[in-house]
Z-matrix of the N, CA and C atoms (Angstrom, degrees):
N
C 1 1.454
C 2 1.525 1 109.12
N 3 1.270 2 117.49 1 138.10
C 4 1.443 3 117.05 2 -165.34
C 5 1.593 4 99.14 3 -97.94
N 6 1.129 5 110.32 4 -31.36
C 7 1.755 6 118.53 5 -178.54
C 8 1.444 7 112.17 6 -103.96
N 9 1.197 8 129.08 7 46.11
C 10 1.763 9 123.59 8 -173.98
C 11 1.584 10 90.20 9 -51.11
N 12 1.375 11 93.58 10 143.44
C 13 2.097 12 115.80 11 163.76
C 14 1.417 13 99.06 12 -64.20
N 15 1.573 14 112.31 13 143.58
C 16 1.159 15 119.08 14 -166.23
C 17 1.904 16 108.06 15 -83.98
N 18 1.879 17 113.27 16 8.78
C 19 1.760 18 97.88 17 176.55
C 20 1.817 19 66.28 18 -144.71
N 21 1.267 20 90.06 19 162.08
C 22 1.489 21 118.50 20 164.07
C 23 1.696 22 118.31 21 -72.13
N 24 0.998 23 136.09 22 138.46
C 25 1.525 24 119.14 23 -164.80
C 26 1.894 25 94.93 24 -128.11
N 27 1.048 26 133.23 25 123.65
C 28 1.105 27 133.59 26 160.52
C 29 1.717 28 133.09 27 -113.81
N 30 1.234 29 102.17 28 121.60
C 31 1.750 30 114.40 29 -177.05
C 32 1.477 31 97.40 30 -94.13
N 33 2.186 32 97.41 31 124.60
C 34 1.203 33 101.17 32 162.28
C 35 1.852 34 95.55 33 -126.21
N 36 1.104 35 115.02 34 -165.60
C 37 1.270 36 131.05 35 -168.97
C 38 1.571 37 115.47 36 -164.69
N 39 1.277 38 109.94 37 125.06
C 40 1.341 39 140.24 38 -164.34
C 41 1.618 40 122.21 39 -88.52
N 42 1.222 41 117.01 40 125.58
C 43 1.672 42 108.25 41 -179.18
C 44 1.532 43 84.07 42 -132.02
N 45 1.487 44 101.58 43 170.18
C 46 0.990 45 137.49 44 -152.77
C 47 1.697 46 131.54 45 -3.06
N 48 1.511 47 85.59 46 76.50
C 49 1.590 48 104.99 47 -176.86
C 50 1.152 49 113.78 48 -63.89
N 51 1.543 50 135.57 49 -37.79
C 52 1.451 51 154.44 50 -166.00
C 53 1.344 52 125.28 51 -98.23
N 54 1.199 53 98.22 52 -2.81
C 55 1.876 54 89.62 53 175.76
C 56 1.931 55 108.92 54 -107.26
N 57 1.020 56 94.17 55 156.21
C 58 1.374 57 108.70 56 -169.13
C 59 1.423 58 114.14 57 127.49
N 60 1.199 59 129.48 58 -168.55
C 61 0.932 60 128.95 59 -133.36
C 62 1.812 61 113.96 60 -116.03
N 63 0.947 62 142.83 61 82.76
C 64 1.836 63 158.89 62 -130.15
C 65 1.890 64 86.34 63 -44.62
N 66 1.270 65 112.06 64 136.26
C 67 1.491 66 112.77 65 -171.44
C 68 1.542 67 149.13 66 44.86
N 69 1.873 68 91.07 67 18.77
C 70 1.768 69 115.94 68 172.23
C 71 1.206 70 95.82 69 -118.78
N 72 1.613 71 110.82 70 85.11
C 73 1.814 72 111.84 71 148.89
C 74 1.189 73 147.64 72 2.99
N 75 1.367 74 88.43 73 -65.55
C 76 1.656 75 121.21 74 -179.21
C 77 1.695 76 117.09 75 -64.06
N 78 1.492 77 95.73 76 -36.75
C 79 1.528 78 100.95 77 172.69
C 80 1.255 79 121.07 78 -86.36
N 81 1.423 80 122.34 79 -6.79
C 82 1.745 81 122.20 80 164.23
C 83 1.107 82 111.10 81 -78.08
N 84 1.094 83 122.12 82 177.39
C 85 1.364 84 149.62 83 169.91
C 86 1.572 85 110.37 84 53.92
N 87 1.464 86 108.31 85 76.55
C 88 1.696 87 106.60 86 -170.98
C 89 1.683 88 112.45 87 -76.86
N 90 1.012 89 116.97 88 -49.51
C 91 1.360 90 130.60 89 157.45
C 92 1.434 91 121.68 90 -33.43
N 93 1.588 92 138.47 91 -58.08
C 94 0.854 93 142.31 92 -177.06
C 95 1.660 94 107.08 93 -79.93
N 96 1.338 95 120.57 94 -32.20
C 97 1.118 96 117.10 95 -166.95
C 98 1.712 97 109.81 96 -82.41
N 99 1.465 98 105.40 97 -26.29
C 100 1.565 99 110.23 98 179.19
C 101 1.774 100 95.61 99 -73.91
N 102 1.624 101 127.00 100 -57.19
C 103 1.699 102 127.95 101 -179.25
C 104 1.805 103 88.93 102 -32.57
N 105 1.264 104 121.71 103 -95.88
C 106 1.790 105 147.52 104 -164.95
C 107 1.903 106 85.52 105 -19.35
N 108 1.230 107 124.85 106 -48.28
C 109 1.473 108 114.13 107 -156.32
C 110 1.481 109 100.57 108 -105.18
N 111 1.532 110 135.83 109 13.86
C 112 1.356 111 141.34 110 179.49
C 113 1.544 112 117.00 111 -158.62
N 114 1.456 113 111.19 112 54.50
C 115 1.358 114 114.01 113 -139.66
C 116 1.860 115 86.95 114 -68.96
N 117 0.999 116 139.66 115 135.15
C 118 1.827 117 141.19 116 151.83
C 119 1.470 118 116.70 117 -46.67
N 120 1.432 119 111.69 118 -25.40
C 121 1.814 120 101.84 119 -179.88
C 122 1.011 121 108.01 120 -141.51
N 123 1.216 122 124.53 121 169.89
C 124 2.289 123 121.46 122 169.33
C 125 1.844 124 95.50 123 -41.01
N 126 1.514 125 86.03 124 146.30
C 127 1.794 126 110.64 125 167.92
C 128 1.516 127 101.88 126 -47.02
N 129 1.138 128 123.71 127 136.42
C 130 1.559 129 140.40 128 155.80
C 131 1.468 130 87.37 129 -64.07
N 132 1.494 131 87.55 130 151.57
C 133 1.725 132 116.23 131 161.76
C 134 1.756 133 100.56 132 -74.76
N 135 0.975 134 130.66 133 -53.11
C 136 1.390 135 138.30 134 160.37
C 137 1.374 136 141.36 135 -172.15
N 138 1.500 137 133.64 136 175.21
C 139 1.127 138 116.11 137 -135.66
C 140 2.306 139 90.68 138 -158.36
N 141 2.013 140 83.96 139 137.21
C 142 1.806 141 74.25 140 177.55
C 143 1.642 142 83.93 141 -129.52
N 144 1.290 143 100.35 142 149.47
C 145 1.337 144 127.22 143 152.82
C 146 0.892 145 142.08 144 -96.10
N 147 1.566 146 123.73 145 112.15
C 148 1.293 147 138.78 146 -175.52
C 149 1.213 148 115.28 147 -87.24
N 150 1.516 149 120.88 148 118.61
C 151 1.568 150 138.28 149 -177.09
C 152 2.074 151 102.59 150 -129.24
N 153 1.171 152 79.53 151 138.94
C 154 1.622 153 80.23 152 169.78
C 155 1.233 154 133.95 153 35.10
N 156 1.602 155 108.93 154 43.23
C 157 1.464 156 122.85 155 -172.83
C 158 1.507 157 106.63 156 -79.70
N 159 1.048 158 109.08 157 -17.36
C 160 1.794 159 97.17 158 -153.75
C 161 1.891 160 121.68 159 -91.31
N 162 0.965 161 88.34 160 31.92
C 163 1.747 162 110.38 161 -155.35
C 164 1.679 163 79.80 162 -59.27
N 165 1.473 164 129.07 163 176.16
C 166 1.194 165 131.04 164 129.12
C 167 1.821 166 131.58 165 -75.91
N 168 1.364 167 89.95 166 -20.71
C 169 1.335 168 92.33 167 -168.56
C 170 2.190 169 109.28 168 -113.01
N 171 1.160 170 99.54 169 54.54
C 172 1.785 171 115.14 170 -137.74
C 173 1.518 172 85.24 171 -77.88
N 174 1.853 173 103.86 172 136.85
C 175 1.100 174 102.72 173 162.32
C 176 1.744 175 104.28 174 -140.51
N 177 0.917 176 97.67 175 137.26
C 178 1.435 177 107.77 176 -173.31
C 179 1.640 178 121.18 177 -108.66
N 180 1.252 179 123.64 178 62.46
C 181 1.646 180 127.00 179 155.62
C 182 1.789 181 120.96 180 -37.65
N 183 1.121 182 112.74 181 143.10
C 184 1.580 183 120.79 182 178.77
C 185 1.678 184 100.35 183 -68.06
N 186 1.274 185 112.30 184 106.29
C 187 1.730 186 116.49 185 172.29
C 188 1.822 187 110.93 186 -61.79
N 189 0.837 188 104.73 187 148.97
C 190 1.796 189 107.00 188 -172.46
C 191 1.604 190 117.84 189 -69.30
N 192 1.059 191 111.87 190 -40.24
C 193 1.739 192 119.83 191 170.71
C 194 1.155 193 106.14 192 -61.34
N 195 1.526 194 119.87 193 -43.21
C 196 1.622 195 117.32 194 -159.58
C 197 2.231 196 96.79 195 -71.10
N 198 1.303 197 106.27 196 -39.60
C 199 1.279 198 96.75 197 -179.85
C 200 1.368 199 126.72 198 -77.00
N 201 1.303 200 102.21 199 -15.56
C 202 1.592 201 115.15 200 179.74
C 203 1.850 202 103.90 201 -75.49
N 204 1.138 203 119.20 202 -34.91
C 205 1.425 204 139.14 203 179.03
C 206 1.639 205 121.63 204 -62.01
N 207 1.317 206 90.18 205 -57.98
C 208 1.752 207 110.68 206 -177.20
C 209 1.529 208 117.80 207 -175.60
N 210 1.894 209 94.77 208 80.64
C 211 1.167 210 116.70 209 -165.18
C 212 1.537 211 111.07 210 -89.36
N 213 1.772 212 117.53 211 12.53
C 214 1.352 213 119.67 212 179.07
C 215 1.886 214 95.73 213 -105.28
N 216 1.441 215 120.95 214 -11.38
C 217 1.382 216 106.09 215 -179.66
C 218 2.151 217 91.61 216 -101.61
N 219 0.944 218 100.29 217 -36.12
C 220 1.667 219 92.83 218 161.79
C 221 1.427 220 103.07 219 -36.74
N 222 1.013 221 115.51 220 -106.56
C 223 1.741 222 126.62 221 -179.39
C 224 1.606 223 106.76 222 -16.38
N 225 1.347 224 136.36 223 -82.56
C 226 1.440 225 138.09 224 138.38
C 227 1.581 226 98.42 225 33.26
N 228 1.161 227 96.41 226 -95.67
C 229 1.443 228 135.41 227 -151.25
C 230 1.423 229 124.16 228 -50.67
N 231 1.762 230 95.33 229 -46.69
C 232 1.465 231 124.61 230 157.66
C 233 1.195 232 115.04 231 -73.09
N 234 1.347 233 122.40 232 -53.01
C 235 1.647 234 111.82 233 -176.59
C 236 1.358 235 102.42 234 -46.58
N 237 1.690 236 121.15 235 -59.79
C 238 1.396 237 102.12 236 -157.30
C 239 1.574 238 118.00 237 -76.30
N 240 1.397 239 124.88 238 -25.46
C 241 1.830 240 128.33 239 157.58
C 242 1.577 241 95.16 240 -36.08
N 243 1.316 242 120.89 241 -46.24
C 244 1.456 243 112.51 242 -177.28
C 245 1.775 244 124.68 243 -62.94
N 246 1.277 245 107.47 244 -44.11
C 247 1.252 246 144.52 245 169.54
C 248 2.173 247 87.98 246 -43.52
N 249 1.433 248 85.56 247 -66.03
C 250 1.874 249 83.40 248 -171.79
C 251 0.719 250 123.84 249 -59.59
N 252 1.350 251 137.90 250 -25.71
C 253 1.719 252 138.84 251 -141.31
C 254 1.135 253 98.99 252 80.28
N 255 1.629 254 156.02 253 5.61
C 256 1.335 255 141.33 254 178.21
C 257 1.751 256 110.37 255 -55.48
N 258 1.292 257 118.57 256 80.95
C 259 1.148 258 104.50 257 -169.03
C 260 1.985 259 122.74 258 -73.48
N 261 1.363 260 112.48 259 -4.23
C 262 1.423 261 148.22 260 158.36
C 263 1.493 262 96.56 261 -18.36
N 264 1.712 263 95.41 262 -73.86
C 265 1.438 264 108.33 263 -158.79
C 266 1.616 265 102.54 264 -69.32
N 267 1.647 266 112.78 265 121.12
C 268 1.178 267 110.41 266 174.86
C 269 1.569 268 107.85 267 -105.32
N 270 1.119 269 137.31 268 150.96
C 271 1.231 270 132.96 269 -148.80
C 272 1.467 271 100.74 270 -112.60
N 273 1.403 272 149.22 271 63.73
C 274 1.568 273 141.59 272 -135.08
C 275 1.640 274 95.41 273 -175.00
N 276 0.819 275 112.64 274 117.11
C 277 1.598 276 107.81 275 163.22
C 278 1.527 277 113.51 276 -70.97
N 279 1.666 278 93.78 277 136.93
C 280 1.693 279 110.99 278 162.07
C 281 0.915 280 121.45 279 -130.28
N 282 1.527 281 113.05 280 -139.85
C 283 1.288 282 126.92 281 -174.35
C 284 1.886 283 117.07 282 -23.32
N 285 1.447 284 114.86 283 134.59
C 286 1.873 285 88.40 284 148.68
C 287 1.439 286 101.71 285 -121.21
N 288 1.618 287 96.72 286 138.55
C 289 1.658 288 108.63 287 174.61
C 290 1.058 289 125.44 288 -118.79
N 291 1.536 290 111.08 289 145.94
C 292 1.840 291 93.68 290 174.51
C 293 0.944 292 97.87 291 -84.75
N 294 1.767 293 128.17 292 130.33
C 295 1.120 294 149.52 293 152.96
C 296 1.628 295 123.03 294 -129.62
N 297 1.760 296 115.95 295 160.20
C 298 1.094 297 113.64 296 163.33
C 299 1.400 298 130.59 297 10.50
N 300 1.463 299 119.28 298 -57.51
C 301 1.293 300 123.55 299 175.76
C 302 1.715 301 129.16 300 -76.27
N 303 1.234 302 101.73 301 -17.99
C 304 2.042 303 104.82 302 -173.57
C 305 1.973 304 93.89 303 -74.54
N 306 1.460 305 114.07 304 -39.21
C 307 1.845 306 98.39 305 -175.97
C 308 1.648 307 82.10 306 -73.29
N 309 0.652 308 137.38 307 -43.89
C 310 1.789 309 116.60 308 -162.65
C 311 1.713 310 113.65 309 -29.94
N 312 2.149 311 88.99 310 -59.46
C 313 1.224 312 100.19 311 -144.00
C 314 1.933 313 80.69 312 -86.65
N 315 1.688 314 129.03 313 -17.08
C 316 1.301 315 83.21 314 -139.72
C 317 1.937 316 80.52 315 -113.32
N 318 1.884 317 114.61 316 -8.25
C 319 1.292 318 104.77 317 171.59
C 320 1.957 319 116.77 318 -78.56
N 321 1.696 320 100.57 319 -45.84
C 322 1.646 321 107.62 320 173.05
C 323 1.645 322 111.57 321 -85.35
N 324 1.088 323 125.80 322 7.20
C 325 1.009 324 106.46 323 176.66
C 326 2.275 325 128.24 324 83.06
N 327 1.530 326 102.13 325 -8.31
C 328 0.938 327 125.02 326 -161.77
C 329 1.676 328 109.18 327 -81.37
N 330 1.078 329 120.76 328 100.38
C 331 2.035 330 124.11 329 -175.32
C 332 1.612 331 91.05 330 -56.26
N 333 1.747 332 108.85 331 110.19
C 334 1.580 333 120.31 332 168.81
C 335 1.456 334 101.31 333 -102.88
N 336 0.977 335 107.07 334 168.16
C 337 1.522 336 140.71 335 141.88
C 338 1.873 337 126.95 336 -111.35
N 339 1.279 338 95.10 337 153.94
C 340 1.734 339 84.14 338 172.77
C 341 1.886 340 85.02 339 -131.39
N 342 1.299 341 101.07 340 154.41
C 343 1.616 342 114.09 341 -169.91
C 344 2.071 343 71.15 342 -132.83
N 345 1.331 344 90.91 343 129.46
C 346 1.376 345 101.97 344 -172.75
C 347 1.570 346 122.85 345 -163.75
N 348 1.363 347 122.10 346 121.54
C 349 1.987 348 108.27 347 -177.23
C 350 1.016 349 72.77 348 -125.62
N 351 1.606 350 80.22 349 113.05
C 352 1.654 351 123.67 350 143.44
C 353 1.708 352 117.45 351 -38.99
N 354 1.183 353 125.03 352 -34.15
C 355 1.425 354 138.07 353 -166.88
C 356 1.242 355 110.11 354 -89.26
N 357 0.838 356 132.48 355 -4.90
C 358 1.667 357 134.63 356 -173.49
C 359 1.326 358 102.54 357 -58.91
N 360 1.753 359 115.70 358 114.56
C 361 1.381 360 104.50 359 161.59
C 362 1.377 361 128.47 360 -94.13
N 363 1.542 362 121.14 361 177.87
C 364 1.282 363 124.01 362 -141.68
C 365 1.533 364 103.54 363 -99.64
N 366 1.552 365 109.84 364 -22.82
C 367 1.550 366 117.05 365 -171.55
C 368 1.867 367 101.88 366 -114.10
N 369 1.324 368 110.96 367 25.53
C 370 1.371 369 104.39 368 159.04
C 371 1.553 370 120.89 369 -104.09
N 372 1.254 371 120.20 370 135.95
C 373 1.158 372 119.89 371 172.88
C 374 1.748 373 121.49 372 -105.21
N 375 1.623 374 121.29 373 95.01
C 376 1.413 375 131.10 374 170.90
C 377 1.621 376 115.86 375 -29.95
N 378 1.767 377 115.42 376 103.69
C 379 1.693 378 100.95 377 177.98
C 380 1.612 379 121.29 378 -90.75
């Protein structure tokens, strides 16, 4: 390759984020929590998680963990959706969830984000 990207980018994928036990932490995120404690390659510099992007009607608020975590790729992230016209990205803090991203940052050590709408309903189907 004559132009390599200037960071390495790696796609992983998550199973069983949801089972466990309704308001025990520890018991969500089985998938992420086994990656965070057996990582396969050197630590990322950092890492966002994508949950529930595919809405049609997608709106994306700053989740509260993700800014508390790594609130300079928050900012980042938003400025430039702003920069695009991404009108998605709403710039407002919400929700904080345990998701995918809290074993990242808080079993490996890894500054996450979660990119996440809260609004996603359950009986729409994305065509």
């Amino acid at each position: 390759n004559q132009n390599p990207p200037p960071i390495g980018v790696n796609l992983v994928f998550f199973d069983a984020e949801d089972l466990g036990s309704s308001g025990v932490n520890e018991s969500y995120c089985h998938g992420s929590r086994y990656f965070a404690k057996n990582l396969p390659f050197s630590s990322p510099n950092e890492a966002i998680n994508l949950d529930m992007v595919g809405d049609k009607e997608l709106t994306l608020p700053i989740e509260r963990y993700s800014y508390q975590y790594h609130p300079e790729l928050v900012r980042d992230l938003w400025d430039r959706a702003k920069e695009l016209g991404l009108d998605a990205f709403i710039r407002e803090l919400d929700y904080a969830i345990y998701d995918d991203h809290v074993p990242l940052n808080k079993i490996a050590g890894i500054p996450s984000i979660d990119i996440i709408d809260f609004d996603y309903p359950n009986d729409e189907l994305v065509q």
